[in-house]
C-alpha positions as CSV (number, residue, x, y, z in Angstrom):
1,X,128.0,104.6,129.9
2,X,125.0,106.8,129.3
3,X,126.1,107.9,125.9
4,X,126.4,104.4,125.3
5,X,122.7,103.7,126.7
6,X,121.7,106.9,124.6
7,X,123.4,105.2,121.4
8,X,121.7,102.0,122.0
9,X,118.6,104.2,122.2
10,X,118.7,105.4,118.8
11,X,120.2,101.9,117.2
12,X,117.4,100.2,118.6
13,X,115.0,103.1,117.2
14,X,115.8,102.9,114.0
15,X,115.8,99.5,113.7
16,X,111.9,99.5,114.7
17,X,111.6,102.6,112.2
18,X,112.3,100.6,109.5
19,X,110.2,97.3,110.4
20,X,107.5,100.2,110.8
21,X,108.1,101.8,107.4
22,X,108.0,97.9,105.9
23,X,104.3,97.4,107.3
24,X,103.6,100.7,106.4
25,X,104.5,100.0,102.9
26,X,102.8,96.2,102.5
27,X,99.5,97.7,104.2
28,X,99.8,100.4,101.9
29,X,100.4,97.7,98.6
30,X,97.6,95.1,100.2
31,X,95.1,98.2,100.5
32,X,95.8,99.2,97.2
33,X,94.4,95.5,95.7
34,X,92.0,95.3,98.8
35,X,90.7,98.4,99.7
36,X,88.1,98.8,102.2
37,X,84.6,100.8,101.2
38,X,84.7,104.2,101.3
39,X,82.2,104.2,104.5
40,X,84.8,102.1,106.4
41,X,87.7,104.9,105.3
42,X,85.9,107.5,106.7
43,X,85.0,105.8,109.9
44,X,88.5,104.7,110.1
45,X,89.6,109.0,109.7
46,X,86.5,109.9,112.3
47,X,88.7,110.5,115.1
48,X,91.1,112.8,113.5
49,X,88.9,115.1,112.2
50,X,88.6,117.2,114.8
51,X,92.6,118.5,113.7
52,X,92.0,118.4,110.4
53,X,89.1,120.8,110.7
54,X,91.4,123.3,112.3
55,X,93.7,125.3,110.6
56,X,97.4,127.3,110.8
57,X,99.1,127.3,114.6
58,X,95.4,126.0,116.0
59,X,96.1,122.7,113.8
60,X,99.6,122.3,114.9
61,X,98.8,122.8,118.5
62,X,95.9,119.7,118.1
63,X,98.9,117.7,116.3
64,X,101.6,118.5,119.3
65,X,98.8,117.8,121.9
66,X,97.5,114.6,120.7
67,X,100.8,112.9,119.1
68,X,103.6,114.9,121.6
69,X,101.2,114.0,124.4
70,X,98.3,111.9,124.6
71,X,99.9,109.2,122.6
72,X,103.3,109.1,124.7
73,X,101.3,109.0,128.0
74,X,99.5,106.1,126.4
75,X,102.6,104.4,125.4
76,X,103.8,105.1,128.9
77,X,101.5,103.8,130.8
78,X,101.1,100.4,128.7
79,X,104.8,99.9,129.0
80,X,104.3,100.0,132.9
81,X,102.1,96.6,132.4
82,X,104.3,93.7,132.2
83,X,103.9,92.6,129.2
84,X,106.6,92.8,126.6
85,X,105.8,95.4,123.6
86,X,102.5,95.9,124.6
87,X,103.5,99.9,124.3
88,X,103.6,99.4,120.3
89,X,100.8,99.3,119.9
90,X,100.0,103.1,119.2
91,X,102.7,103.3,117.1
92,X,101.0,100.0,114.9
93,X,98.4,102.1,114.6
94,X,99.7,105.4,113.7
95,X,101.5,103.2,110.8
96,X,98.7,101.3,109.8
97,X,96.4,103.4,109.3
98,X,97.9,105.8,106.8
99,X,98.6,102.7,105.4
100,X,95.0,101.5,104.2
101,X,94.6,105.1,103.3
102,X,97.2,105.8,101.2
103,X,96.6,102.5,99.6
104,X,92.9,103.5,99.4
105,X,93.6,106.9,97.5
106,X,96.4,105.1,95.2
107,X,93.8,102.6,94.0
108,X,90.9,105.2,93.9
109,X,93.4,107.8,91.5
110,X,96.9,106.8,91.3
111,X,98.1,110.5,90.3
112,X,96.3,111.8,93.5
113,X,98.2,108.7,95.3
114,X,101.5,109.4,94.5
115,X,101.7,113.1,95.0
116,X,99.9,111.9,98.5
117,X,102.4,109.5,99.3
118,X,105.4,111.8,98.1
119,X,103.9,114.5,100.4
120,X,102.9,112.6,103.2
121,X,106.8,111.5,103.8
122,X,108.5,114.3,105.3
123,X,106.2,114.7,108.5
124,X,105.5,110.8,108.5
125,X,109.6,110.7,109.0
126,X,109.5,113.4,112.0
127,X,106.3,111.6,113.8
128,X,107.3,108.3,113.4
129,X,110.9,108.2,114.5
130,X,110.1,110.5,117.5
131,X,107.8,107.2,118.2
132,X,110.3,104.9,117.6
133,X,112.5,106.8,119.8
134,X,110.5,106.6,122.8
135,X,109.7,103.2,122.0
136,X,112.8,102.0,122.3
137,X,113.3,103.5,125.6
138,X,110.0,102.2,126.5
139,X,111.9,98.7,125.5
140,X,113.9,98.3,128.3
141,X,112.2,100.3,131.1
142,X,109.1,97.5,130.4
143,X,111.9,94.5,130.0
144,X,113.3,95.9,134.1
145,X,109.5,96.0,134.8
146,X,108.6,92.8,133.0
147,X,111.8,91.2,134.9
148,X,111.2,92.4,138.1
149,X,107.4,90.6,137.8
150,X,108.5,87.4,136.1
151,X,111.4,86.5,139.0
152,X,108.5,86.9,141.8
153,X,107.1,83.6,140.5
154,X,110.5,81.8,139.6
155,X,112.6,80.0,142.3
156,X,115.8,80.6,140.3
157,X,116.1,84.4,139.7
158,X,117.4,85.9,136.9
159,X,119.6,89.5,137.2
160,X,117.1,92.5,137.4
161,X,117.4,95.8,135.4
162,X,117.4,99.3,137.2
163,X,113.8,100.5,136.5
164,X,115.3,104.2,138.1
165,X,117.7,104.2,135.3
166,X,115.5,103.6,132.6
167,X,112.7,105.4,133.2
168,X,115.5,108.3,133.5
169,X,116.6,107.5,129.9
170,X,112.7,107.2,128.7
171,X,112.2,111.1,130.1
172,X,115.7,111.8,128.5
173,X,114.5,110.2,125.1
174,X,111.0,111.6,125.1
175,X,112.2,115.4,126.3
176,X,115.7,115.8,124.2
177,X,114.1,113.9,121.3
178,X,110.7,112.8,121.0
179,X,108.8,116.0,121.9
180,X,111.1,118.0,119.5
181,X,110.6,115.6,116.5
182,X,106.4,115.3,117.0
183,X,107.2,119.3,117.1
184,X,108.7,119.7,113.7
185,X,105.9,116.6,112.3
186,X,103.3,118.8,113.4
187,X,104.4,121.8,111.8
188,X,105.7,119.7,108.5
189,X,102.4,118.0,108.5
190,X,100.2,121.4,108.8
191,X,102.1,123.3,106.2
192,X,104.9,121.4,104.4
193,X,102.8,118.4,103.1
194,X,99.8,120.4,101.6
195,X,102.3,122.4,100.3
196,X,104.1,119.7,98.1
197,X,100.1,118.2,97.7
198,X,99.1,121.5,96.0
199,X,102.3,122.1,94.5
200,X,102.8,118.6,92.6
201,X,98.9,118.6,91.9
């Protein structure tokens, strides 16, 4: 039964990887008409510069930190609220975001776009699915939560979901899978992609 659960896990988490990869794309395409100025972009990249100020294991550390911790603890805590899928947004976000940049840079020097966009793939794949991962565990810990809160104010009540069992599965998810992923995106984003930037440039 738990491989089961875990399957479901990962169907569900890739099924939100792709919607996430679809926005990423039309925010990227709708930037790339309607850019924003480049004051906006750079108040928009403020809060990560910080990381990318920092350099070799020092920058990978600031990637693990913020993205294997902060931003889990925030998704977390939002999915103990019950409201349904309010834990996504971070993940939005961390997919919009690139989006309007990438879209930005493609418009400002398509050469420079592409060989962005080529580069930025490998470590976007790592990040994103580790979020998509513990997303979808977030899913139905929030959905036991969300029931649980919902059937205090109705006078038939619907069948609850074991909150004890999911949040089990959502520290199974995040320590067998998430952590490990956001790992491997840190170190892909701090050497692999300006690797392939320099080396395609």
């Amino acid at each position: 039964m738990l491989k089961s659960f875990d399957l479901e896990i990962i169907k569900r988490a890739v099924k939100i990887f792709v919607v996430a990869t679809i926005c990423l794309i039309i925010t990227t395409i709708f930037c790339y008409f309607v850019h924003p100025s480049l004051n906006e972009l750079k108040n928009m990249g403020s809060g990560s510069v910080k990381i990318s100020e920092t350099k070799g294991l020092k920058k990978v550390w600031e990637f693990i930190v913020n993205n294997g911790f902060k931003v889990p603890l925030q998704m977390f805590i939002l999915a103990l609220l019950p409201i349904p899928y309010l834990y996504l947004i971070n993940l939005v976000v961390t997919v919009v975001l690139p989006g309007i940049m990438l879209g930005f840079l493609l418009s400002f020097d398509l050469h420079k776009g592409l060989i962005g966009s080529i580069a930025f793939i490998p470590h976007y794949t790592f990040e994103i699915m580790g979020f998509c991962i513990l997303a979808s565990a977030l899913y139905m810990m929030n959905k036991a939560i969300t029931r649980r809160f919902t059937n205090l104010f109705r006078k038939s009540k619907k069948e609850n979901y074991a909150i004890k069992v999911n949040l089990i599965n959502v520290i199974k998810s995040y320590v067998l899978i998430t952590l490990p992923l956001i790992i491997i995106a840190a170190f892909l984003e701090t050497y692999v992609s300006n690797y392939l930037f320099n080396l395609m440039s």
